[in-house]
Every structure is written in structure tokens, then in C-alpha cells.
C-alpha positions in Angstrom: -19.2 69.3 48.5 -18.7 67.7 45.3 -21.2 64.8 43.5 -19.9 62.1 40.9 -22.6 60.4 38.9 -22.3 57.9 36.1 -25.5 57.6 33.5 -25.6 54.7 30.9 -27.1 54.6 27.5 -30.1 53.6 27.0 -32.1 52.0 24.0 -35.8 53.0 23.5 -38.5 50.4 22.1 -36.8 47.4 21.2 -39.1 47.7 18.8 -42.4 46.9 19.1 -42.5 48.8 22.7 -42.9 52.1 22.0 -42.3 54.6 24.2 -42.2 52.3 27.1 -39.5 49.9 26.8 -36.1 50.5 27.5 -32.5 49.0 27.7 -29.5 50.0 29.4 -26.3 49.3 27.9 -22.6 49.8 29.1 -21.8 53.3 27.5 -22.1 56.3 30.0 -21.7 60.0 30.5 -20.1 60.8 34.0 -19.9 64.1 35.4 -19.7 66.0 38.9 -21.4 68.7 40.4 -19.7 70.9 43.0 -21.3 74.0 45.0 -20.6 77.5 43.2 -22.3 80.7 43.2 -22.3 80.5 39.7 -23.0 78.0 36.5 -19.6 76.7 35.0 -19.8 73.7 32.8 -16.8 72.7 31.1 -17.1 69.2 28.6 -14.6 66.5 27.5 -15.8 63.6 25.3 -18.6 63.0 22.7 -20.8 67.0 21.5 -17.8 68.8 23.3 -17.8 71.3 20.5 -21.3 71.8 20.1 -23.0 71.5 23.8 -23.4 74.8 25.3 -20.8 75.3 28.2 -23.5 77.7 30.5 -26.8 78.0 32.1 -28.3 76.5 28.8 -25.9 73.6 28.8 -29.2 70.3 29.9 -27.4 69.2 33.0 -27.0 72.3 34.7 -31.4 72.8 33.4 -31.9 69.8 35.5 -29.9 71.0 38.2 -32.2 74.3 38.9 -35.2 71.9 38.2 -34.8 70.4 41.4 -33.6 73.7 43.0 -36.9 74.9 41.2 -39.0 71.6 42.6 -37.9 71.4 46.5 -38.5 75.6 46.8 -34.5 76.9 47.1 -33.2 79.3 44.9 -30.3 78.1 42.4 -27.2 80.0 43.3 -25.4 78.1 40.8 -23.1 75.1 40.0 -19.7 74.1 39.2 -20.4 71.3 36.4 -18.2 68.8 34.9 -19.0 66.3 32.4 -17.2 63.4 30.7 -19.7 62.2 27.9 -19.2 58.8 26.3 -22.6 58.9 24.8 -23.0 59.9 21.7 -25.2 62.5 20.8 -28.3 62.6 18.7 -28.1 58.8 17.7 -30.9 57.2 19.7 -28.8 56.3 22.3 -29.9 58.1 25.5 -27.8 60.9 25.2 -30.3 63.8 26.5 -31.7 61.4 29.4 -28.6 60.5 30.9 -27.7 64.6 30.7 -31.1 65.5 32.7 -30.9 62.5 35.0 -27.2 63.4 35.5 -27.7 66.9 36.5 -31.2 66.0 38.2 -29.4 63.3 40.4 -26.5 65.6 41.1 -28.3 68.4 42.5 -30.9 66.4 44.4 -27.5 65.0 45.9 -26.3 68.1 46.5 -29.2 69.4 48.7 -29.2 66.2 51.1 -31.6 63.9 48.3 -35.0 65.9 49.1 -36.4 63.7 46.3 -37.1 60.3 46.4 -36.1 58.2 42.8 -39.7 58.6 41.7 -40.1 62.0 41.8 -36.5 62.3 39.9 -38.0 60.0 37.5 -41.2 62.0 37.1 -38.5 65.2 36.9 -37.1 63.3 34.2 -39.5 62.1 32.0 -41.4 65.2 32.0 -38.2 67.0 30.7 -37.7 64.6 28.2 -41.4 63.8 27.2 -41.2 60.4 27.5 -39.9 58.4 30.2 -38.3 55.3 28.2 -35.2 56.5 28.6 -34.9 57.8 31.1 -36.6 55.1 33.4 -33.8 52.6 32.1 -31.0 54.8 32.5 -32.1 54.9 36.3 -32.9 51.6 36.9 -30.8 49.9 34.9 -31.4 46.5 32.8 -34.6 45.9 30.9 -37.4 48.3 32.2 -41.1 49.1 31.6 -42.4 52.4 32.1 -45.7 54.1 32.2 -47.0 57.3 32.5 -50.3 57.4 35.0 -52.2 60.9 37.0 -50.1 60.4 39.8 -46.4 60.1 37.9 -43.9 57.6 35.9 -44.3 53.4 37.1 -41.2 52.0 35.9 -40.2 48.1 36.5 -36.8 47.0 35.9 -36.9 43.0 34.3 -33.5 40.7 34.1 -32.3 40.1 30.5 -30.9 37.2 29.9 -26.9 36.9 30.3 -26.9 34.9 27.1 -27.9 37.7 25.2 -25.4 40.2 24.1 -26.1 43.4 22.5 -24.5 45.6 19.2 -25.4 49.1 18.8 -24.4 50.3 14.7 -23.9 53.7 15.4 -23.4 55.4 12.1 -21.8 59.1 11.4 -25.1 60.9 10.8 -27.0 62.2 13.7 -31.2 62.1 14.1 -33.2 64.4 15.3 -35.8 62.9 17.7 -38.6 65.6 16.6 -38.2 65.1 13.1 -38.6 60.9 13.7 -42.1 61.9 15.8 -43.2 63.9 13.4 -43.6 61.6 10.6 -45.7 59.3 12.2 -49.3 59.1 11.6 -52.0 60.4 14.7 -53.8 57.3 14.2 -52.7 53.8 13.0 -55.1 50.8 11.9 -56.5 48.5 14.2 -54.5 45.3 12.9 -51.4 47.0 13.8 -52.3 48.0 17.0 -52.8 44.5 17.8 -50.0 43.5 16.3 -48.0 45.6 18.1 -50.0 44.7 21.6 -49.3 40.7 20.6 -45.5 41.1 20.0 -44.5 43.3 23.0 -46.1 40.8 24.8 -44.5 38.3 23.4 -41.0 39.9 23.9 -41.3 40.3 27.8 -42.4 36.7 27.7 -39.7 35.7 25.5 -37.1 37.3 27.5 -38.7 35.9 30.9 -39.0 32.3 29.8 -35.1 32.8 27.7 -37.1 31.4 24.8 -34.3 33.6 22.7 -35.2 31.5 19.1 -39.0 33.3 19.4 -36.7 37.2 19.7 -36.7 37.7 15.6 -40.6 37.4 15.8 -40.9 39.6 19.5 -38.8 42.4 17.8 -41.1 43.4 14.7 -43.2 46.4 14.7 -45.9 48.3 13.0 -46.2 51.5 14.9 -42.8 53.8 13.7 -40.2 51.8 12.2 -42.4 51.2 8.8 -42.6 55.0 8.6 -39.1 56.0 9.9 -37.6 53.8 7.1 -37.9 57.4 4.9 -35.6 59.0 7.6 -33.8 56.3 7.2 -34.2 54.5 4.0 -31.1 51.5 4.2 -32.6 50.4 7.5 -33.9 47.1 6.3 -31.1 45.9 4.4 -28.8 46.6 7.5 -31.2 44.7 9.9 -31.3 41.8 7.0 -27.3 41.7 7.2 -27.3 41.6 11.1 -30.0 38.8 10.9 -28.1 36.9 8.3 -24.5 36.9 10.5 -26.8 35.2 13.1 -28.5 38.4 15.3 -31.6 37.2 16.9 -33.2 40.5 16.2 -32.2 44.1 14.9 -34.1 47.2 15.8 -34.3 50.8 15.4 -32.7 52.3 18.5 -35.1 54.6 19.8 -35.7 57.6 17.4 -32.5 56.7 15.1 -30.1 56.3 13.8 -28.7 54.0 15.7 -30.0 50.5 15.2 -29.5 47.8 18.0 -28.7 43.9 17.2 -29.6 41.2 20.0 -26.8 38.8 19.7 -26.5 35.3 21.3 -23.2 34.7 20.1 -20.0 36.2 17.7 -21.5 39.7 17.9 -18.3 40.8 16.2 -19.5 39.0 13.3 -22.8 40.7 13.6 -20.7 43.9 14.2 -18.7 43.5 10.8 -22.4 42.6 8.8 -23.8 45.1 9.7 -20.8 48.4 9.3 -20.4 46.6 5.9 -23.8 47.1 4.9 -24.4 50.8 5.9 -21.2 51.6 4.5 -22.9 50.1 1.0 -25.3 52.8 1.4 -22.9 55.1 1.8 -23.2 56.1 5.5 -19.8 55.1 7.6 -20.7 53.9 11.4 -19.0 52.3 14.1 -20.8 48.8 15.5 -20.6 48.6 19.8 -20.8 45.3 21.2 -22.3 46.1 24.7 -23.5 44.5 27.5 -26.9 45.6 30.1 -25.9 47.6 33.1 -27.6 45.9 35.8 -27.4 49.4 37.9 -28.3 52.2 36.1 -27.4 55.8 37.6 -25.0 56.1 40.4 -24.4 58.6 42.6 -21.1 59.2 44.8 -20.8 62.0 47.4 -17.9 63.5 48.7 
């Protein structure tokens, strides 16, 4: 028996949601799963020199998680993955590994477990579930952690919207991007933070698109990930100036994430032109949502 799943990429925050919105965009790892007595991972694509091919390798972690979860021992698994995420750039790349193996196995064993305890699976592997609850439902999704496991709700984006990812060279490492934020933030930007998440579901709902470069701000980590990244600004200034509605750290960094209503090429070029003035060479993605999120194929 062999399993095919495709994961997409996923975008954390959109900035003022933080750690409970998320976006899936049209960039994805695929891989396949096939009974073994054994773990054998082999890896073609984006971190094939540096992932670990074995037993520590994330996907085949996931696998024995739900092997782990449903009470059967994990003889193994024959594991191949095709990775068109890249890795370490806020992008989703570690949730679409544990969904993929998570999804896989639970595939393998007849699908013991329902989506919400693969999403619960996930998140608690990850430690958040933003990512991970967009990368399995797809589109624009909210997620929350409660007693009894992850809520997610996936929300239409508007078609009108397009979306460019600046990808630059340098990876990020999601620890160090926690760690410099404070354990407690003023009051003022609380609120502020409460008034424009609301204001960017709204915005989306009601495709009131002009009120996005107001939606999109934030006071809870991208002030204080700007010394991780210190040429984030300017870039997001360029993106706005070529006509983006709104530019955002993506996720922890350092990606950043443009929403576009029209010529994201020329958003594209702004934006590659003003990284590479601080030095850092990147590659700007146009993308568009996946509607789907995480497939699964058995055969």
C-alpha cells in the first residue's frame, strides 16, 4: 500500500493575527508513504542536503506519532518526499512535513483519526497550530487552542486578491524570532492589535480591500522582529509604493508576504530591488490561495 499527499505553504499572522491566522498559498511539498519494516526517507527538492534522511528526518516523527497515538507499534516506513517549500523562511515548511507524515500514516492504518485529532497531532508538534490549521484546511483559516483541542475555521479570500511571498537567501530560525519578544506588551497595543485583526477578517469578508494597508499593521512582534530583520520596513514601504495593499512579515521571517490586487510582478520587482539594497538577494513568488489544503491519495 502506498500514500501520496500534497501539503501547501502556509503564511502565519498576516500580521496583526498572531499565532492564529493563517494562509495557504500554492507552493507544496508532496511525498508518499509505503509499508516497510524499516524507516527509509530519501529527499529531492528544497533542504535535500541538510534534512536528515532517517528515523529523525520530521515526517517519518509524525508517522510513529500516529502509530504512537492509535496504540500499534511502528514497524517502519518507506518515505519519499518532493519539497517545494522552502525551508526556514516562514513559509510553512515544518507543518507541511508533520502534517505530511501525520496524514500519511493515519492513511496508512485505515484513517483511525479523524482531521481534528491530526490537527491537534499537529499543532502540538509544532507549538502552534497556525500553520498547520491552514495547511489542512486550506484558504484563510482561524485557529484556536481550547482544553479539549485545536478549533480551526477556514474563511474565503477574495479572488481579487493575489499574493507575493519575497523569499530572500537567508534562512530564520523560528525560536530565535520568539525569543525576542517581550512576556508582556502594553495595553494600547493589545487593543490595537484586537481592533485590527478584527478589522482584517471584516475587511476580507465585506472585500473592502482599500481598508487591507490599515487591517495588516501590528504591535505585538513585527516592531521587535525588525532587529532580526532590520531592512524590513523599507522593503514593505517599496511593496506599498508599487501598489501592494499590504506587506507583512510571513510568519516568524524572513519571508515577507505582499497582498496584491493587481501587477504583483510589479510589486515582485519593488520589492527583490529593495532587499537586494540591503544587501540580501531573494526571489519574489507571486502565488495564489489553495482552496484545499492537504490531500491525500491511496493506492
Amino acid at each position: 500500500m502506498k500514500v501520496r499527499v500534497r501539503v501547501p505553504a502556509s503564511s502565519a499572522n498576516l500580521g496583526p493575527g498572531f499565532d492564529s491566522l493563517g494562509l495557504a498559498l500554492s507552493l507544496y511539498n508532496e511525498l508518499t508513504l509505503a509499508e516497510a519494516d524499516r524507516v527509509t526517507v530519501s529527499i529531492r527538492g528544497e533542504g535535500a542536503a541538510h534534512l536528515p534522511a532517517d528515523p529523525a528526518n520530521v515526517v517519518a516523527r509524525a508517522a510513529r506519532m500516529v502509530f504512537e497515538a492509535v496504540g500499534r507499534p511502528f514497524p517502519g516506513a518507506r518515505i519519499e518526499c518532493v519539497n517545494g517549500i522552502p525551508l526556514s523562511r516562514g513559509l510553512g515548511s515544518s507543518a507541511a512535513a508533520w502534517l505530511g507524515g501525520l496524514l500519511g500514516a493515519n492513511a496508512l492504518l485505515g484513517t483511525p483519526l479523524d482531521r481534528s485529532a491530526i490537527l491537534s497531532l499537529a499543532a502540538r508538534a509544532e507549538g502552534h497550530p497556525d500553520n498547520v490549521a491552514a495547511a489542512l484546511c486550506g484558504g484563510l483559516t482561524v485557529s484556536c487552542e481550547t482544553d479539549d483541542g485545536v478549533v480551526a475555521v477556514p474563511l474565503p479570500v477574495p479572488e481579487a486578491i493575489r499574493w507575493v511571498a519575497l523569499i530572500p537567501e537567508l534562512t530564520g530560525a523560528t525560536a530565535e524570532a520568539r525569543a525576542v519578544l517581550p512576556a508582556s506588551v502594553p495595553r494600547a497595543d493589545a487593543v490595537f492589535n484586537v481592533q485590527r485583526v478584527a478589522l482584517l477578517l471584516a475587511s476580507l469578508q465585506a472585500k473592502r480591500v482599500d481598508l487591507l494597508h490599515v487591517a495588516m499593521d501590528d504591535r505585538l512582534h513585527q516592531p521587535y522582529r525588525m532587529r532580526l530583520f532590520p531592512w524590513m520596513a523599507a522593503v514593505a514601504e517599496a511593496a506599498r509604493e508599487a501598489g501592494a495593499l499590504g506587506c507583512v512579515l510571513s510568519g516568524a521571517g524572513p519571508s515577507l508576504l505582499a497582498a496584491v490586487a493587481e501587477d504583483a510582478d510589479r510589486v515582485a520587482r519593488a520589492m527583490t530591488r529593495a532587499l537586494a539594497a540591503a544587501g540580501v538577494p531573494s526571489v519574489a513568488r507571486p502565488l495564489d490561495v489553495d482552496t484545499t489544503g492537504a490531500i491525500t491519495e491511496t493506492s
